[in-house]
N, C-alpha and C positions, 0 to 999 in steps of 0.2 A: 504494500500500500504506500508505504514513505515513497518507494522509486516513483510511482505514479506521482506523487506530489511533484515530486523532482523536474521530472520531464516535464509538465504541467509549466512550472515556474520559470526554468531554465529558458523554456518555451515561449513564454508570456515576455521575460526580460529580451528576450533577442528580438522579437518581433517589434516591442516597444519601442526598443533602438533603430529597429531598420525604419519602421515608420516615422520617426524623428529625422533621421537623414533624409528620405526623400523628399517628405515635408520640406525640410529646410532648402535643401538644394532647388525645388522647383520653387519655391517663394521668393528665392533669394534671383532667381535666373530668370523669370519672366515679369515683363512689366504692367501685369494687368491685375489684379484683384481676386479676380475667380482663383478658390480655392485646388487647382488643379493636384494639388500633393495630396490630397485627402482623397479624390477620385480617383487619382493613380492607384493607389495603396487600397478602396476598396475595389478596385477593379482587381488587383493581382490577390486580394486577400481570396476574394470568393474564386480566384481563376487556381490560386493552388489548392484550395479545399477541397472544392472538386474535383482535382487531377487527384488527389490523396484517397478520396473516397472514391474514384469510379475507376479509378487503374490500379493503383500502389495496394488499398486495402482490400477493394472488392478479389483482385486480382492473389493475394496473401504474397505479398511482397516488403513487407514492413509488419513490426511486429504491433501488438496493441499499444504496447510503452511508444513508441514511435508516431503511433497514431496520434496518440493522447499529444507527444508533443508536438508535434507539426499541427493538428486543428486545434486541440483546446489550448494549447500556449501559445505555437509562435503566431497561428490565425488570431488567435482572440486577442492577443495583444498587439499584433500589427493592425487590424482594421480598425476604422476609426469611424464609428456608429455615434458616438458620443459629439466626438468633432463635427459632424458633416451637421447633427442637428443642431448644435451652438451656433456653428457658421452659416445657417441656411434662416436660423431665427436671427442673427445680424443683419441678413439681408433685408430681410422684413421688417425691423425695427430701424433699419435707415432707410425703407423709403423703395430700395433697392428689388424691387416685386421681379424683374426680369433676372436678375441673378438668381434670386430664391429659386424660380419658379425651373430656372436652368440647373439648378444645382442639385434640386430633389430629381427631378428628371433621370439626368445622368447619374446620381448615385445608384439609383433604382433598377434603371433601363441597361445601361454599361456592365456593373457587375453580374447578371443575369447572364448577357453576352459573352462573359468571363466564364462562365459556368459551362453554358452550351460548347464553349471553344475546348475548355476541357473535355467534356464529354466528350465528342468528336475526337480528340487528340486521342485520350485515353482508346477509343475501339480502335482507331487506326496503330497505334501501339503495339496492342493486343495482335495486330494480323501481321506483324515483322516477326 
């Protein structure tokens, strides 16, 4: 049980940090407002989840411990569900309705996309 915790944790801190970097890096490199590091990070959160669950596990190629830390650590701690709706109610509380309304959009619509592209990846995986 403690390893499960482990992986969990381990998983959660790494993800945290990669989310912080991209964040930073695309905040810091584009001149526009729109939270793009936030939509990166949940586009690739929900696009490894899925490649985790529909090839890696379905497939038994990583063990549960592995599981555990790649979705419930480093996914939970890299996406940023929390951020997207802080930063989508800024929109909204300055006025900003065409951001908001771009921003839920894309969080929504994109990561989904993410999902699908795994799926697909994963079967095409599966037939090499």
């Amino acid at each position: 049980m403690f390893l499960s915790y482990l992986m969990i944790g381990t998983g959660s801190a790494l993800g945290g940090m990669t989310r912080y970097a991209i964040s930073k890096v695309f905040s810091e490199n584009l001149p526009f407002v729109f939270p793009m590091g936030t939509l990166v990070v949940n586009v690739l959160g929900s696009f490894i989840a899925a490649l985790v669950v529909f090839f890696l596990a379905e497939k038994s190629l990583i063990s549960p411990n592995t599981k555990l830390f790649l979705i419930t650590g480093f996914c939970g701690g890299f996406t940023t569900l929390s951020t997207f709706t802080l930063e989508t109610t800024s929109f909204f509380r300055g006025n900003e309705f065409a951001f908001a309304f771009l921003n839920i959009l894309s969080n929504i619509i994109l990561p989904i996309c993410g999902i699908f592209l795994a799926l697909y990846l994963s079967r095409f995986l599966t037939k090499i």
